[in-house]
Each structure stands twice: as C-alpha cells, then as structure tokens.
C-alpha positions as CSV (number, residue, x, y, z in Angstrom):
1,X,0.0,0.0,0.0
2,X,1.7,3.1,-1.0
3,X,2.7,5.6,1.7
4,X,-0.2,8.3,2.3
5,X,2.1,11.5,3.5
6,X,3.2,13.3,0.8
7,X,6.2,16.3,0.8
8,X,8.6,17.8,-1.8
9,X,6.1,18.5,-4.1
10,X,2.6,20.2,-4.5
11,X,-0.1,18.6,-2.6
12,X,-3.8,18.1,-3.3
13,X,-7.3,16.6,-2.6
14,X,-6.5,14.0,0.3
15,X,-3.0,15.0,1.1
16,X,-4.0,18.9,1.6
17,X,-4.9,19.8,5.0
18,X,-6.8,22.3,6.7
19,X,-6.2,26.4,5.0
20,X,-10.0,27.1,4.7
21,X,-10.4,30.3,6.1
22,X,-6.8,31.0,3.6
23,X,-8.7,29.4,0.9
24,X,-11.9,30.8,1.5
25,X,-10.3,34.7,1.9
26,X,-8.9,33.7,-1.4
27,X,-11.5,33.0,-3.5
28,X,-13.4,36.2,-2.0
29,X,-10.4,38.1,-3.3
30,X,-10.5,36.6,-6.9
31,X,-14.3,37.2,-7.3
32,X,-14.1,41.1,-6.3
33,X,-11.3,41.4,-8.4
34,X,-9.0,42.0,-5.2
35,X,-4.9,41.0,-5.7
36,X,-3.5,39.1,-3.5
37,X,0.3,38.6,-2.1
38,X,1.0,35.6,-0.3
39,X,4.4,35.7,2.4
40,X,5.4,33.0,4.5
41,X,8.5,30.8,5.1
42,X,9.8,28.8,2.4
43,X,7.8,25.2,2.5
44,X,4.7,26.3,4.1
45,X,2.4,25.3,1.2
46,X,1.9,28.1,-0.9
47,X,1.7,26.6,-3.9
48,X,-0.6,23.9,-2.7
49,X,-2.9,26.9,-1.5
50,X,-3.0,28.0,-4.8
51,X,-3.2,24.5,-6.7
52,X,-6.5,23.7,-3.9
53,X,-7.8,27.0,-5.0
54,X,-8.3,26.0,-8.6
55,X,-9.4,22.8,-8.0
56,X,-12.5,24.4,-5.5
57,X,-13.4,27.5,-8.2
58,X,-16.7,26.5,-9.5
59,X,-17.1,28.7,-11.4
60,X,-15.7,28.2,-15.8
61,X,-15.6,31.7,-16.4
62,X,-12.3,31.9,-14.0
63,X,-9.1,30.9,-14.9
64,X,-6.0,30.4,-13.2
65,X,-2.8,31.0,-15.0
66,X,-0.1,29.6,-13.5
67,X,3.7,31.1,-14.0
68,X,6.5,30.2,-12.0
69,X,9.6,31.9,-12.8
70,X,12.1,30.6,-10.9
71,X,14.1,30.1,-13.3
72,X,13.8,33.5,-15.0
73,X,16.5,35.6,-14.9
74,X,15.7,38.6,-17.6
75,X,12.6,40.7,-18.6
76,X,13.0,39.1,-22.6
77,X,12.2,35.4,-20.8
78,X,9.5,36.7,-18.7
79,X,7.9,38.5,-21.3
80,X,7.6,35.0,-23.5
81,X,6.7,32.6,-20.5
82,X,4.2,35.3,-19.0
83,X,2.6,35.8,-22.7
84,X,2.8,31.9,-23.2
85,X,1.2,30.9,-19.8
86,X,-1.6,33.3,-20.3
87,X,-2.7,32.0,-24.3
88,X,-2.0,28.5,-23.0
89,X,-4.4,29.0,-20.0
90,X,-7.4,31.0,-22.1
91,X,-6.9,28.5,-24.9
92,X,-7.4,25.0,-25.3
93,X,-6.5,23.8,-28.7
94,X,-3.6,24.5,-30.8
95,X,-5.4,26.3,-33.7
96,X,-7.0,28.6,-30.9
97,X,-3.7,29.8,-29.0
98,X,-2.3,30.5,-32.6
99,X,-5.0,32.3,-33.7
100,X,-4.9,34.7,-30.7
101,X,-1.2,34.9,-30.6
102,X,-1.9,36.3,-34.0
103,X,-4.5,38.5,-33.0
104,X,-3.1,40.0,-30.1
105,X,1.2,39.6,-30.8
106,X,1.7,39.4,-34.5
107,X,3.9,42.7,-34.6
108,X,6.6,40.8,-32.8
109,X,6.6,38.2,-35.3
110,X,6.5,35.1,-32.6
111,X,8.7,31.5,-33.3
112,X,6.5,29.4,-31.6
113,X,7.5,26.3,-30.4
114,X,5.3,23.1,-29.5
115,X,5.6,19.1,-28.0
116,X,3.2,18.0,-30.1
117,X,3.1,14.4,-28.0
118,X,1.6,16.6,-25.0
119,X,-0.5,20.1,-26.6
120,X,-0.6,22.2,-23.9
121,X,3.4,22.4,-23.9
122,X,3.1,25.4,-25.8
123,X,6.1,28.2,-25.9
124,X,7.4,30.9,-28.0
125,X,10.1,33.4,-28.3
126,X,9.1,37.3,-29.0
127,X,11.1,39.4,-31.2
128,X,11.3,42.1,-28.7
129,X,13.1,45.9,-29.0
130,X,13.6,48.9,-27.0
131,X,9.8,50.3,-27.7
132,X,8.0,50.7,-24.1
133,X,4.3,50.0,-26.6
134,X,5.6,46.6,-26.8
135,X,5.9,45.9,-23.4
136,X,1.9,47.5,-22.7
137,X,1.0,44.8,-25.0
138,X,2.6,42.0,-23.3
139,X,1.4,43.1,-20.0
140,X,-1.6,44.2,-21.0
141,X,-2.6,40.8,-22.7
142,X,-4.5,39.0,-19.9
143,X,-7.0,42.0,-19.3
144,X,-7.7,41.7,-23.5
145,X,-7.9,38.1,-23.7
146,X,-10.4,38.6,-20.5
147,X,-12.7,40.3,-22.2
148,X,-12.6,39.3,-25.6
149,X,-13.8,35.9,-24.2
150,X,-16.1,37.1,-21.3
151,X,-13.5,35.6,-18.4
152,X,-12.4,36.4,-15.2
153,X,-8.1,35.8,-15.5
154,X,-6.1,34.9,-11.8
155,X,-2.8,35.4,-12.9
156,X,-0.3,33.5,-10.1
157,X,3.1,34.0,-10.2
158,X,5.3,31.9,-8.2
159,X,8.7,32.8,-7.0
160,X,7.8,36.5,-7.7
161,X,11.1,37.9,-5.8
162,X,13.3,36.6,-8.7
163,X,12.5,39.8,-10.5
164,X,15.8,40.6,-8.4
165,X,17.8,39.0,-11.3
166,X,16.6,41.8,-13.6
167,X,19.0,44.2,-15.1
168,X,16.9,47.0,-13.8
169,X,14.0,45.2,-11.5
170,X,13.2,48.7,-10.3
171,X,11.9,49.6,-13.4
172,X,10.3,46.3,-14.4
173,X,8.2,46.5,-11.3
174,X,7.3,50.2,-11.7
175,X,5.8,49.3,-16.0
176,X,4.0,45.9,-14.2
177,X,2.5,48.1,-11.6
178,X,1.6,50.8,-13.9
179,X,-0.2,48.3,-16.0
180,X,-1.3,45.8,-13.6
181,X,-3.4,48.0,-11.4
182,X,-6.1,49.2,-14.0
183,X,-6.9,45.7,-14.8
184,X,-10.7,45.1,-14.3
185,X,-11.0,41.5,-15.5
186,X,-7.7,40.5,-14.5
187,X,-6.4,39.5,-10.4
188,X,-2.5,38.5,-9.6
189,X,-1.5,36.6,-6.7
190,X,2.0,37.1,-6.5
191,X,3.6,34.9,-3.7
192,X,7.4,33.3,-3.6
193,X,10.0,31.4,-1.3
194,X,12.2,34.3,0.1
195,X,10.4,36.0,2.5
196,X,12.8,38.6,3.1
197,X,13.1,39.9,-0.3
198,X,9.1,39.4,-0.9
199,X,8.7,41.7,2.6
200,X,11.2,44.1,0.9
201,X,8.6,44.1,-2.4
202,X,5.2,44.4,-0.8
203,X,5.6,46.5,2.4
204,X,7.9,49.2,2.2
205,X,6.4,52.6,1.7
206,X,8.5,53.3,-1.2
207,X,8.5,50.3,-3.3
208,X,6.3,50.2,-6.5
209,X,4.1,47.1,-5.4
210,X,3.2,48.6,-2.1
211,X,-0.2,48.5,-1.3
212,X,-0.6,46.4,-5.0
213,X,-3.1,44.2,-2.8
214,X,-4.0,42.3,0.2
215,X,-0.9,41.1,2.1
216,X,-1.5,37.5,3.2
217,X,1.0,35.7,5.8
218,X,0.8,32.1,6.2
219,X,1.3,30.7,8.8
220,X,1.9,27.5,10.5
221,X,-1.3,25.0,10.5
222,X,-3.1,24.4,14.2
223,X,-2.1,21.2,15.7
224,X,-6.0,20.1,15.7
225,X,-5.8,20.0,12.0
226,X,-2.4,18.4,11.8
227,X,-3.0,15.8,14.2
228,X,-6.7,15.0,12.6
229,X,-5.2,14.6,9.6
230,X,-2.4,12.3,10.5
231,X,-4.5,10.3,12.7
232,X,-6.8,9.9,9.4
233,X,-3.9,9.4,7.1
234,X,-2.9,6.1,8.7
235,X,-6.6,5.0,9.4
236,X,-6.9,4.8,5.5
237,X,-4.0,2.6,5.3
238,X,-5.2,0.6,7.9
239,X,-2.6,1.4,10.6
240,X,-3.2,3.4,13.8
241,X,-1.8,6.3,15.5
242,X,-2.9,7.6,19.3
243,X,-3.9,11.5,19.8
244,X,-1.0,11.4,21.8
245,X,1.7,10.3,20.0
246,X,0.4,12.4,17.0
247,X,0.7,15.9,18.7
248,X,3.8,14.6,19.6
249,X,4.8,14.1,15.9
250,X,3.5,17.6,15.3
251,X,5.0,19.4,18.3
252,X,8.6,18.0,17.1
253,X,8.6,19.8,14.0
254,X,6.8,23.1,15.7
255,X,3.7,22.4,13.1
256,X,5.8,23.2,10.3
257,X,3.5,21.7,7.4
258,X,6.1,20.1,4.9
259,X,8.2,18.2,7.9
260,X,5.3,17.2,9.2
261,X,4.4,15.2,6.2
262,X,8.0,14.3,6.2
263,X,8.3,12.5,9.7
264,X,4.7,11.1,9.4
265,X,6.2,9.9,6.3
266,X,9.1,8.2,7.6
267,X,6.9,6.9,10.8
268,X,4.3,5.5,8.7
269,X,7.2,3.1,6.6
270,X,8.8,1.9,9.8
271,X,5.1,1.2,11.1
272,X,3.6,-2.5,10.7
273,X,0.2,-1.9,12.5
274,X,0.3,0.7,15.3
275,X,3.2,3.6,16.0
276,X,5.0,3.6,19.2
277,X,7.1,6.2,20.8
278,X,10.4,3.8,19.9
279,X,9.4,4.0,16.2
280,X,8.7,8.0,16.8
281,X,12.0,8.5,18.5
282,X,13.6,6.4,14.8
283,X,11.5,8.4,12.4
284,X,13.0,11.5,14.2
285,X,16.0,10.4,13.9
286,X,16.0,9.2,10.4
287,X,14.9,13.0,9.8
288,X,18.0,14.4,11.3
289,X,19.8,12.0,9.5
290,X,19.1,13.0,6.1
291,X,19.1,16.7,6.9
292,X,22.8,16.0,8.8
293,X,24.8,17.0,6.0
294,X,23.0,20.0,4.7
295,X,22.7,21.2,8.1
296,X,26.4,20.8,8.8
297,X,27.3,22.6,5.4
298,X,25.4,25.3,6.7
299,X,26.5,26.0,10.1
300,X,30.2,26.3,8.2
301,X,28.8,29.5,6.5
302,X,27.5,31.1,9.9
303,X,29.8,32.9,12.1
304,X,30.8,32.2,15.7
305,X,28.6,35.2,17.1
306,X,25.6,34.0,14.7
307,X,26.4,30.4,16.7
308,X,26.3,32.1,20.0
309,X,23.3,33.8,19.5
310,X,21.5,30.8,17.5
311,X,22.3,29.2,21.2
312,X,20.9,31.8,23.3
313,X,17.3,31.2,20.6
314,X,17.2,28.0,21.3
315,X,17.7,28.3,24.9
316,X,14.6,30.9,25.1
317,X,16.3,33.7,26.1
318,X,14.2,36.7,25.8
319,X,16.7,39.0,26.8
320,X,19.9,39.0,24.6
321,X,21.3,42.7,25.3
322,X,21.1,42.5,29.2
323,X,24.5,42.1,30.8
324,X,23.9,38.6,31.6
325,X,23.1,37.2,28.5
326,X,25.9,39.0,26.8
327,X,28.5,37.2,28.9
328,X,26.3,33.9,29.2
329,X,26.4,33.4,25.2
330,X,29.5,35.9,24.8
331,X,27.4,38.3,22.1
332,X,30.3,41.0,23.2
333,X,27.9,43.8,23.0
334,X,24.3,45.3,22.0
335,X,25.5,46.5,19.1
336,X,26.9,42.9,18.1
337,X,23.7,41.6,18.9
338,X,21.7,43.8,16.5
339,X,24.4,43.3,14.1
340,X,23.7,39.6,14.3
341,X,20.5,39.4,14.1
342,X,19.7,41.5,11.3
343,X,22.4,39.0,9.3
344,X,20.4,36.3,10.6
345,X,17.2,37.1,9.4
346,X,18.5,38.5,6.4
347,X,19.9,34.8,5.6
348,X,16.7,33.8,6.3
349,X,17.9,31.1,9.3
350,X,15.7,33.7,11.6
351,X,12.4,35.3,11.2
352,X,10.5,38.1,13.4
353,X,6.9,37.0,13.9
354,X,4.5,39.0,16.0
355,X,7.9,40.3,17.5
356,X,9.2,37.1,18.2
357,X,12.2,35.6,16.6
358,X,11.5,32.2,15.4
359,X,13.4,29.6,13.1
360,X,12.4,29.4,9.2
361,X,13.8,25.7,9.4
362,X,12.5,23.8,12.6
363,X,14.4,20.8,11.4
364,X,17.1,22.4,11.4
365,X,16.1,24.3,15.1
366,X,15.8,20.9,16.5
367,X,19.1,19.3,14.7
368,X,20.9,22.4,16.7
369,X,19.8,21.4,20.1
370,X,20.2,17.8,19.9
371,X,23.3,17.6,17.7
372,X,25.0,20.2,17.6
373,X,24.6,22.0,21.0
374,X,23.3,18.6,22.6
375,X,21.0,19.7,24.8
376,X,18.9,16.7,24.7
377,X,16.8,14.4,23.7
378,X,12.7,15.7,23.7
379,X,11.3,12.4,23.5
C-alpha cells in the first residue's frame, strides 16, 4: 500500500490539509477582483494553496494561469513565458492559441514552439526591442484576452522575488504596476520562497508594489488539523496512530506543514500496525539523519557570534542585550547583537513574527539542540 504523506512536491485533494479560512479569503479576493500577495516561510504550502484553489473554483468563467519563474533571470524570458502561460491557459486547442497569438502579438513576429506528443506544452520566443508600446502589449494581454472571451483571468506568479535577477528590477516592477493596477478582469497573486526579499517588495512605503493588494501571511497550521489529519492518514492505510503520539509528531517539528508530512512519512514506513514512541523516536532520527549534511554545510557558513546567539534562541532567552546574556552566550555587545540578528534574518535562518524571533527551518532548530549543542533528547 503506498505511503499516504506526501512532501517535496505540491499537494492536493486528500494530502492537503486544513487552509479554509486561507482558501476561502482567497477566493473572495478573486471574485471582487482584489490582488492578493502571499508571504510566508519557504515550505509552508503556498503553492498547494494556490493549486487547492483552482481545483474548488466553480465557477468556468475563471481561470487560473499559472507562472512560476524561478528560473527566469531577464525581462525578454519573462515577457515569453508570461505571454505563453496566459494564451496557454485561455486556450485550449492549438489552432486557438495560434489564432490569438496572432491577434493579439503578430507585430513581434513570434517562433512558436510546440511538444506536439503533449498540446498544452506550448512556448514561443518574441522578437522584442527597446519600444515601451511593446511591453503595454505584453502586459496588457490577460486583461484583453479577459474580455474578448467574457472571463475572469487569476494570474499567479510563483517565486515572484526573482525579478531581483533583472537588469533594472526597479523599473520592471514600476511598468507591471503601472499596467497591472487598471486591470478590471484581471487579479494576480503574487507569492514566492524568500520571504525577506518578498517583505522588501510588498511593504515598504517606497517600493512600486506597495499596497498592489492584500498582504497575506501564512502561517503554521493548528495542531488540531495536523493531528486529525495524520490520525486519518494512517486509518486509510489501515494502521493506527494515538492523539498522543500524533501531537507529539506535530509538536517536534513546531507544526511546520512540509516536515510534518515528512516525519509522518518516515513513521508510517517503519510502522507495521500501530506507532509507538520507539518508532517516533527512529523516524525522528532518520529525519536528522538525512538533513545532517545539509545542516552541517550550513552551520560552516554562519559565524561564531551567529552560533552564539542561534544558542541563546534555542535556549529561550528573551533577553539578549542584558549584561547577563551577553557574557552567558558571549554576544560582546548590543551593538553585536543587532548586528547579528539583522544578518540572521536576512539569511533567512531567523524570522521576526508577532515580535518574536523564530526559526524558518524547525528541522534544522531541532538538529541544533540535539546535535550540535546537545542539549537533549525531547522524547
């Protein structure tokens, strides 16, 4: 019987869990029109989100386009996937999408390019010049396609913060934004992996995107959910799990969502008919295991204050500039401290949460404690 726990790739249907009120909030924002931009720590789910949210719209007349451009690097191949994604998406045969790249792009005189042993893999490369009309075409595409054909367009871009790469991203966001914003038929939901440089796009005052929509943090899933879902994830296979030993599960990886699935995962295989603390105690272990060597490759690249303040996290200290705590964890001074945790966060190891710092990676938060600083064993 094939394991039921699903991670390193988008989830659906029976292995997605919980996010209504996300999901729900999400769809209200698609009908009014309303953009949306999703922030959270890398591995939270977003994608699923947004892959659940197409699969629960009713309603034919909208369509998601999906565009991740993570491996983007320059306006020219943004330009072609975006205008790609978006003929693919409002098209469904091959004659169609032609027809309205035609309609809509023939001045760039387009080489498409096409699988034809799978349709929908449908690309092609603009001839593209200096002219800022070209670029109001390209971006202005969805909202014409929308209401040629009477449709309501959710453009999703995934991985939205590698606009970075850009020669000039600065000026790229200011044209998108310029465009974007007048759409009537047309939402985005722009959401990504680096928090940090997605907070940097969204919320400060003078960046082009700010205020572009409703900001959206998501965060980590209640343990009521998880543990109903895991308990129900081994009932279908006909194995059992206690409440217990579930929150457990869950309380281990701090209710991060994809090592969750991950250690269920793992405690599900070494499972014959009911989990036991023993076999909770190996699938923990089994995790640290496989993360050893990343972790370890990491903690080279992180300085001896970053170390010593990483300790004083982990040890819930609250205060890190009082005298105390500076010689306790030898942090030197205040000044060192702020120094450190700004690098921290900005390396995304850290995050500040309702003014709390917290660990993006609670793997790697518990592979500290136990095998690094050995603090011991939770279980």
């Amino acid at each position: 019987m094939p394991n039921p726990f699903l991670f390193g790739k988008t989830v659906s249907k029976a292995s997605f869990t919980d996010r209504k009120s996300e999901t729900k909030q999400l769809l209200s924002n698609v009908k009014s029109g309303i953009n949306t931009i999703i922030v959270s720590p890398r591995r939270y789910g977003k994608t699923s989100l947004i892959k659940n949210l197409t699969s629960v719209n009713k309603d034919s007349k909208i369509i998601f386009v999906h565009i991740d451009i993570y491996n983007i690097r320059t306006e020219q191949e943004f330009y072609n996937k975006f205008s790609a994604k978006i003929i693919g998406a409002t098209s469904s045969k091959l004659d169609e999408r032609i027809k309205t790249l035609k309609k809509f792009l023939s001045r760039f005189r387009p080489s498409v390019s096409v699988d034809m042993g799978y349709e929908s893999d449908f690309a092609f490369s603009l001839n593209l010049s200096d002219n800022p009309d070209e670029t109001e075409d390209i971006l202005n595409l969805p909202e014409k396609i929308s209401k040629e054909k009477g449709l309501k367009i959710v453009v999703c871009l995934d991985e939205f913060q590698n606009i970075g790469y850009f020669n000039n991203p600065l000026a790229f966001q200011k044209t998108c934004r310029s465009y974007w914003q007048n759409h009537e038929r047309v939402s985005y939901i722009l959401f990504g992996s680096k928090q940090h440089m997605l907070t940097g796009l969204f919320q400060k005052r003078n960046a082009p995107f700010y205020r572009f929509g409703e900001v959206m943090y998501l965060g980590k899933i209640d343990t009521r959910f998880l543990t109903e879902f895991i308990i129900e994830r081994f009932a279908s296979t006909k194995k059992e799990i206690t409440v217990e030993l579930a929150t457990k599960l869950v309380a281990l990886v701090k209710n991060h969502p994809y090592y969750t699935q991950q250690l269920a995962y793992i405690l599900w295989n070494l499972t014959e008919q009911e989990a036991t603390e023993e076999l909770l105690h190996q699938a923990k272990e089994t995790l640290l295991d496989q993360n050893t060597m990343f972790y370890q490759s990491e903690v080279e690249d992180i300085s001896n204050s970053q170390i010593n303040f990483l300790k004083a996290v982990i040890s819930g200290e609250k205060k890190f500039n009082s005298r105390e705590s500076l010689l306790k964890y030898n942090l030197n001074s205040t000044a060192n401290v702020s120094r450190v945790k700004k690098a921290l966060v900005k390396k995304e190891i850290l995050n500040i949460f309702q003014h709390q710092l917290e660990f993006y990676d609670t793997v790697f938060e518990l592979w500290l404690k136990e095998r690094y600083y050995h603090f011991g064993n939770p279980l």
